[in-house]
C-alpha positions in Angstrom: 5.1 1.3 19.4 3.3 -1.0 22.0 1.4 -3.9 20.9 -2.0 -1.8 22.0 -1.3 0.3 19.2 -1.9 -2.0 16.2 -2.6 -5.6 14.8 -0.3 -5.6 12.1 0.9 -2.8 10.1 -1.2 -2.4 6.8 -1.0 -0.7 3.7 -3.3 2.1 2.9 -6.6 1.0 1.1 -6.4 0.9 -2.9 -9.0 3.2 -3.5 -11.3 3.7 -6.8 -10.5 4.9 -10.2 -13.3 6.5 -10.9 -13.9 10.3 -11.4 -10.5 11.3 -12.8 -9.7 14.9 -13.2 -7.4 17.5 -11.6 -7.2 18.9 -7.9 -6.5 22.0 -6.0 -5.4 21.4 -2.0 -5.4 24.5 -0.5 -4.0 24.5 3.1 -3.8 27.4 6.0 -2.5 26.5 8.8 -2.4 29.8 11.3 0.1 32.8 9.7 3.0 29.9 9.4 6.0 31.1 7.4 9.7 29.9 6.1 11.2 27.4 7.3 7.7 26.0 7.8 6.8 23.4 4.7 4.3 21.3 4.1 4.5 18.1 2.7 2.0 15.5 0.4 2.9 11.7 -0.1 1.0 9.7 -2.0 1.3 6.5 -3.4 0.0 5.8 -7.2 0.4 2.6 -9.3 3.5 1.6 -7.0 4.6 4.7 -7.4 6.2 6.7 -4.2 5.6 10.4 -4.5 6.8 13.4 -2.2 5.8 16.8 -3.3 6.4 20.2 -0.9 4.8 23.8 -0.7 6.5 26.5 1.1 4.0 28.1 3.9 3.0 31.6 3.5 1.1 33.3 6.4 -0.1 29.8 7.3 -1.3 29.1 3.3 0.1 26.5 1.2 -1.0 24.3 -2.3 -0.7 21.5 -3.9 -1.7 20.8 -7.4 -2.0 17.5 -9.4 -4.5 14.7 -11.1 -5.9 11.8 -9.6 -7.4 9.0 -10.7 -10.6 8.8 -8.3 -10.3 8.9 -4.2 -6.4 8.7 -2.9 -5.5 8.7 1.0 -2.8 11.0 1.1 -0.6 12.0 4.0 -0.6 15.8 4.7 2.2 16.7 6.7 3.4 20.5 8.2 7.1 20.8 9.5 6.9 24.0 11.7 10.4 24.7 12.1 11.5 23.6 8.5 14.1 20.7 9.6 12.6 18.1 6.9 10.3 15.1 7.0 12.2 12.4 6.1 9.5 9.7 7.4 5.3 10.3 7.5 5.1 8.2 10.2 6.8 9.8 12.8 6.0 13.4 11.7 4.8 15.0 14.5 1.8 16.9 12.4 0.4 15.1 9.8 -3.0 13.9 9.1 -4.2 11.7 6.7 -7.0 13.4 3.5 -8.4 11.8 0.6 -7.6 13.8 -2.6 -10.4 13.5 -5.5 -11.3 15.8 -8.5 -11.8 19.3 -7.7 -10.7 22.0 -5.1 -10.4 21.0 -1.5 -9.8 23.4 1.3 -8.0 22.6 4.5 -8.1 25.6 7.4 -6.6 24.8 11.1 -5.7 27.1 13.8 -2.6 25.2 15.4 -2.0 21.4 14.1 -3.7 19.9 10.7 -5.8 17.3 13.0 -7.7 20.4 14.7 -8.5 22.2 10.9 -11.5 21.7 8.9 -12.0 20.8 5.5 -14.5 21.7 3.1 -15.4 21.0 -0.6 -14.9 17.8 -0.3 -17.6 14.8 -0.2 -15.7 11.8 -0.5 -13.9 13.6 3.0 -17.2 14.5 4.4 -17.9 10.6 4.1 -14.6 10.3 6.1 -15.6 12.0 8.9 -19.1 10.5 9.3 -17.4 6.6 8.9 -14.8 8.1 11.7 -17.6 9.1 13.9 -19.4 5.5 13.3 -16.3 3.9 14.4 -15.4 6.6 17.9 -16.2 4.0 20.3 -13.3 1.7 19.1 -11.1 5.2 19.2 -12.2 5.8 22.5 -11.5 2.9 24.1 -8.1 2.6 22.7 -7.0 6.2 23.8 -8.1 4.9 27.2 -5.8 1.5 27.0 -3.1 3.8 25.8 -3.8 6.4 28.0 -3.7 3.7 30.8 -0.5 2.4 30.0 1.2 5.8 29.3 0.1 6.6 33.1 1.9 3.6 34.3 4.9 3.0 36.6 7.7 0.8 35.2 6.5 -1.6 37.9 3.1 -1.8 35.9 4.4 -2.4 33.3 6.5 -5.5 34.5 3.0 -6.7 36.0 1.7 -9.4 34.2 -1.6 -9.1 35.4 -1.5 -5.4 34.5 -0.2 -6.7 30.9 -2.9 -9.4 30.5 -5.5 -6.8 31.5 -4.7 -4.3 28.8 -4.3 -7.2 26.4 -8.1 -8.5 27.2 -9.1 -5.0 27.1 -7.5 -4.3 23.5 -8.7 -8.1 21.8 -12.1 -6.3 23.3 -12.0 -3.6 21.6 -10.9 -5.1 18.0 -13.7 -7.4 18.3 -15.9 -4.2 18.9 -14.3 -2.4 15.8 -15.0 -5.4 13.2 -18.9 -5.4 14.6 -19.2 -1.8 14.1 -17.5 -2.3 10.3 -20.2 -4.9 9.5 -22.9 -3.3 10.1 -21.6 0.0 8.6 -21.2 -1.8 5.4 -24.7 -3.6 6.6 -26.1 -0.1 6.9 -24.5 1.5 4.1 -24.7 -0.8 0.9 -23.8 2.2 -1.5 -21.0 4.5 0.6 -17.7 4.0 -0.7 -16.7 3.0 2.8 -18.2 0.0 3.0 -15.4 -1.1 0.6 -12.9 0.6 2.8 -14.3 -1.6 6.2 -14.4 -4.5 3.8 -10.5 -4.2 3.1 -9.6 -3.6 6.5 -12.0 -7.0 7.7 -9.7 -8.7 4.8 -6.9 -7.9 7.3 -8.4 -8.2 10.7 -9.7 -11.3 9.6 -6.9 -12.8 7.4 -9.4 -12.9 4.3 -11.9 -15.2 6.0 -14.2 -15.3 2.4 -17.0 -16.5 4.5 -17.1 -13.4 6.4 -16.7 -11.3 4.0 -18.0 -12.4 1.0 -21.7 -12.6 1.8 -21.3 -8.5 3.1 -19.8 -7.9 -0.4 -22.4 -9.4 -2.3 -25.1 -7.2 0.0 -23.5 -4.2 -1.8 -24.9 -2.2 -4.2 -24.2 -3.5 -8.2 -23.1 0.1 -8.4 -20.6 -0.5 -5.4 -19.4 -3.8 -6.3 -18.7 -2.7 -10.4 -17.1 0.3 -9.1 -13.2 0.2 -9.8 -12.7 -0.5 -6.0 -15.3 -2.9 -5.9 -14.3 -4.6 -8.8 -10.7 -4.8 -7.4 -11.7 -6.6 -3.9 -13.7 -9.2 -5.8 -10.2 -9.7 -8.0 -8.9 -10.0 -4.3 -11.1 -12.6 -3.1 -10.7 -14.6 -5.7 -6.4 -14.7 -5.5 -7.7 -15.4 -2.1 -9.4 -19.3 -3.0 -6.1 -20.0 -4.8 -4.0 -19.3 -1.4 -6.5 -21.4 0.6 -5.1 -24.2 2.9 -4.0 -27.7 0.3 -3.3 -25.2 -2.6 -0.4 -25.5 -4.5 2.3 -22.3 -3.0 2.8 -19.7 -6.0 6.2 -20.2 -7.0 9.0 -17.0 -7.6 12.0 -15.6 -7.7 13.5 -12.5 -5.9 16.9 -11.7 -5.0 18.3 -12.2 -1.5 20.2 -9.8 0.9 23.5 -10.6 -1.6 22.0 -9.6 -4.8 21.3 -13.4 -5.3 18.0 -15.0 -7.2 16.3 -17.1 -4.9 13.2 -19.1 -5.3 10.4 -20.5 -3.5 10.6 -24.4 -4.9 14.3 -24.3 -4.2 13.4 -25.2 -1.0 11.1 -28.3 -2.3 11.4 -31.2 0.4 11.1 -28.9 3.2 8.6 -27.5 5.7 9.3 -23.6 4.7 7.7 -20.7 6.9 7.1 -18.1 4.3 7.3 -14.9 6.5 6.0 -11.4 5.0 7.9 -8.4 7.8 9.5 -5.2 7.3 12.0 -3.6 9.4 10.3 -0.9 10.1 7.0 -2.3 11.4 6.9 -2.9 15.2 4.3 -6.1 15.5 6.7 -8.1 12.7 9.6 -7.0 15.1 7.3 -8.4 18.1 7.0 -11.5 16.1 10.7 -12.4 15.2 11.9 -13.9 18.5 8.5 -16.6 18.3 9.8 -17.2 14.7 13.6 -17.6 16.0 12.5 -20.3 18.2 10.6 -22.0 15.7 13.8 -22.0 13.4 16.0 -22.7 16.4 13.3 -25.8 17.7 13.2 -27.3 14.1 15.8 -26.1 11.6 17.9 -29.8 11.9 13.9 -31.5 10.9 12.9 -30.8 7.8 11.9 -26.9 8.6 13.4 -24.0 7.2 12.5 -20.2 7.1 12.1 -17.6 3.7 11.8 -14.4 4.8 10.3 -11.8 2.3 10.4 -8.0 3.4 8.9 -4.7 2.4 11.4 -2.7 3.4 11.6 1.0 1.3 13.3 1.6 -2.1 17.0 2.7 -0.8 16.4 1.3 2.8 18.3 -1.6 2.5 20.5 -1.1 5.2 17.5 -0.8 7.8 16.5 -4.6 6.5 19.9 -5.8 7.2 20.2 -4.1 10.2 16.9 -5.4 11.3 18.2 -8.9 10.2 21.6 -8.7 12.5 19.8 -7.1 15.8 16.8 -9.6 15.9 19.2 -12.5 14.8 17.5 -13.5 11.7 20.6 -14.4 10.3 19.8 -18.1 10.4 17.8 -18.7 7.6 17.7 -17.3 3.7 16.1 -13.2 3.1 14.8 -11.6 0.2 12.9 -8.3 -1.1 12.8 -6.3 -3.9 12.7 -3.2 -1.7 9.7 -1.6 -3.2 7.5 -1.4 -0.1 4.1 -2.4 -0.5 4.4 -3.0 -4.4 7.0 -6.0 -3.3 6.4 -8.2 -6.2 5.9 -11.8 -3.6 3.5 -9.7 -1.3 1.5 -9.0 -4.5 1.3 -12.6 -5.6 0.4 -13.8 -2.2 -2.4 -11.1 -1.3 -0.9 -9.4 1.2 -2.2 -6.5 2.9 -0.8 -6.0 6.1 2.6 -7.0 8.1 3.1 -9.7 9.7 1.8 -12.1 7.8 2.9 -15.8 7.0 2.4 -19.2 5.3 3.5 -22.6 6.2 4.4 -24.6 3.3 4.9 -28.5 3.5 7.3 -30.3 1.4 5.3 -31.1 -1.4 4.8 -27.2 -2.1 1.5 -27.2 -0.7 0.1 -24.5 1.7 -0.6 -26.3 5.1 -1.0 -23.3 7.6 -1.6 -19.7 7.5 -0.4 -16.1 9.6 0.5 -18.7 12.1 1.3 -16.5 15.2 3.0 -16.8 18.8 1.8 -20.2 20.1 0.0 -20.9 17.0 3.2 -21.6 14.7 4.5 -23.8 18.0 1.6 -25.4 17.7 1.5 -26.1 14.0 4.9 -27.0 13.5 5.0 -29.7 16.9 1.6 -31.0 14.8 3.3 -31.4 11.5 7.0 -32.6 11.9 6.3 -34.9 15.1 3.8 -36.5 12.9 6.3 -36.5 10.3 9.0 -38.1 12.6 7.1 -41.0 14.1 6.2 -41.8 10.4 10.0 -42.3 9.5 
């Protein structure tokens, strides 16, 4: 994955509860047969779940209840070998579910098929089409960089220029967001932009919360609405001088560690995965941090949202980017990880600087940033002593 490709990784929206009731997702997807399967995962309440349809001359279903709008991840294997992972299967394409019977139809690959019956997809499509000119220009950085020689590539000019072009093109994407939600105070969607802002923007409330309070009252005491004030609000007790949430989660030896065990210490509380590729990007910046300023007063607590049964990817991950240096823990239950719930976070990597005192002094401190931050803090710390 190339740094073009995404900020950080994020977990899907949380979407409303409202309009509970049963659905029908019927699929065709050309005359497909055995092997071919098709594949739903969605997450609910923390919850992981997998189901499978055997295809039929191209025509699958799935059956269930949902709690209001859910992004799902539809997935077809043609040749029946198994997904095991919906991010690299190679045709997939994300659908909301919602009460009532959706219907999917696509000649070759799920991305080419159209679906019907559905509003809250219909909605989709048109907040998609708002936000094409951030698409386009990203398949053309992509595109750019897929056409070029290894030489290119090596090119730091070349590098920089693709890196100028992709801040660009962010910068784009978060204008065209506020003036969806500007434009449409009452579209579900307008929550949707407003989560993914939270993450662009590392929950900058005064961004964000003068475009939530120009929603609708329907909007904003809608379930979904209702949940990003909540958000907001954890959001003023992480702000910079508050006092770090204390916990306790076991580390990669089935140990219980907590957060004020490391009282008296600068700690670098780092959210990652090992399967996300911009935390992976980020390691060797925090392994010189540790490396710069692990013998004055600095330490690193790693916390991961690795998957349920994946621990042996997060230690792996741990030994090849030579993490080994400083203390790990997780829960391993992905996005429901029980630290990255207390501290608000929605997307990977993401990190805050804690002083000895167990106050937060610095937040997603990044590249030269955490340099920056830590040269600021312990050389003022040092000259003081």
């Amino acid at each position: 994955m190339q740094k073009w490709i995404l900020l950080a990784c994020a977990a899907f929206p949380l979407l409303t509860k409202a309009q509970s009731g049963n659905f029908v997702l019927n699929g065709k997807l050309g005359h497909l047969n055995a092997p071919a399967k098709a594949y739903l995962d969605r997450r609910e309440e923390g919850k992981i779940m997998l189901d499978s349809a055997i295809l039929k001359d191209g025509a699958f279903q799935f059956k269930g209840k949902v709690d209001g709008p859910l992004l799902c991840m539809l997935m077809v294997d043609h040749d029946g070998a198994g997904v095991t992972n919906p991010q690299t299967a190679p045709d997939k394409r994300l659908i909301y579910l919602e009460k009532g019977t959706i219907t999917l139809v696509a000649a070759t690959t799920l991305e080419d098929g159209t679906i019907t019956g559905s509003a809250i997809n219909t909605e989709n499509e048109r907040y998609k089409k708002f936000l094409s000119p951030f698409d386009e220009q990203m398949n053309s950085i992509n595109k750019d960089f897929g056409a070029a020689t290894d030489e290119q590539r090596q090119d730091t000019n070349f590098t920089k220029g693709l890196d100028a072009r992709f801040h660009k093109a962010i910068a784009e994407k978060k204008e065209l967001m506020q003036k969806f939600i500007a434009a449409n105070p009452n579209s579900f969607f307008s929550i949707v932009a407003l989560k993914e802002l939270a993450v662009h923007t590392n929950m900058d409330l005064a961004l964000l919360e003068p475009m939530y309070k120009g929603l609708t009252p329907e909007l904003r005491n809608s379930p979904a609405g209702k949940e990003f004030a909540a958000s907001m609000e954890k959001e003023r007790g992480l702000a910079i001088g508050a006092a770090a949430p204390d916990f306790t989660q076991n580390d990669v030896n089935d140990k219980p560690v907590k957060l004020s065990d490391f009282r008296g210490k600068y700690v670098l509380l780092d959210f990652w995965a090992s399967w996300c590729g911009p935390c992976r990007a980020e390691n060797p910046v925090v392994v010189k941090a540790f490396n710069q300023y692990k013998d004055r007063n600095f330490t690193v607590l790693s916390v991961s949202l690795d998957q349920p049964g994946k621990k042996d990817l997060w230690l792996a991950a741990i030994k090849k980017d030579g993490l080994e240096g400083w203390t790990h823990v997780s829960d391993l239950k992905y996005w429901s990880n029980a630290v990255a719930g207390l501290y608000g976070v929605r997307g990977v990597p993401t990190n805050f600087l804690i002083d000895p005192a167990g106050k937060i002094v610095g937040r997603n401190l990044r590249g030269e940033l955490l340099e920056k931050k830590l040269a600021e803090l312990l050389d003022k710390d040092a000259a003081h002593n």
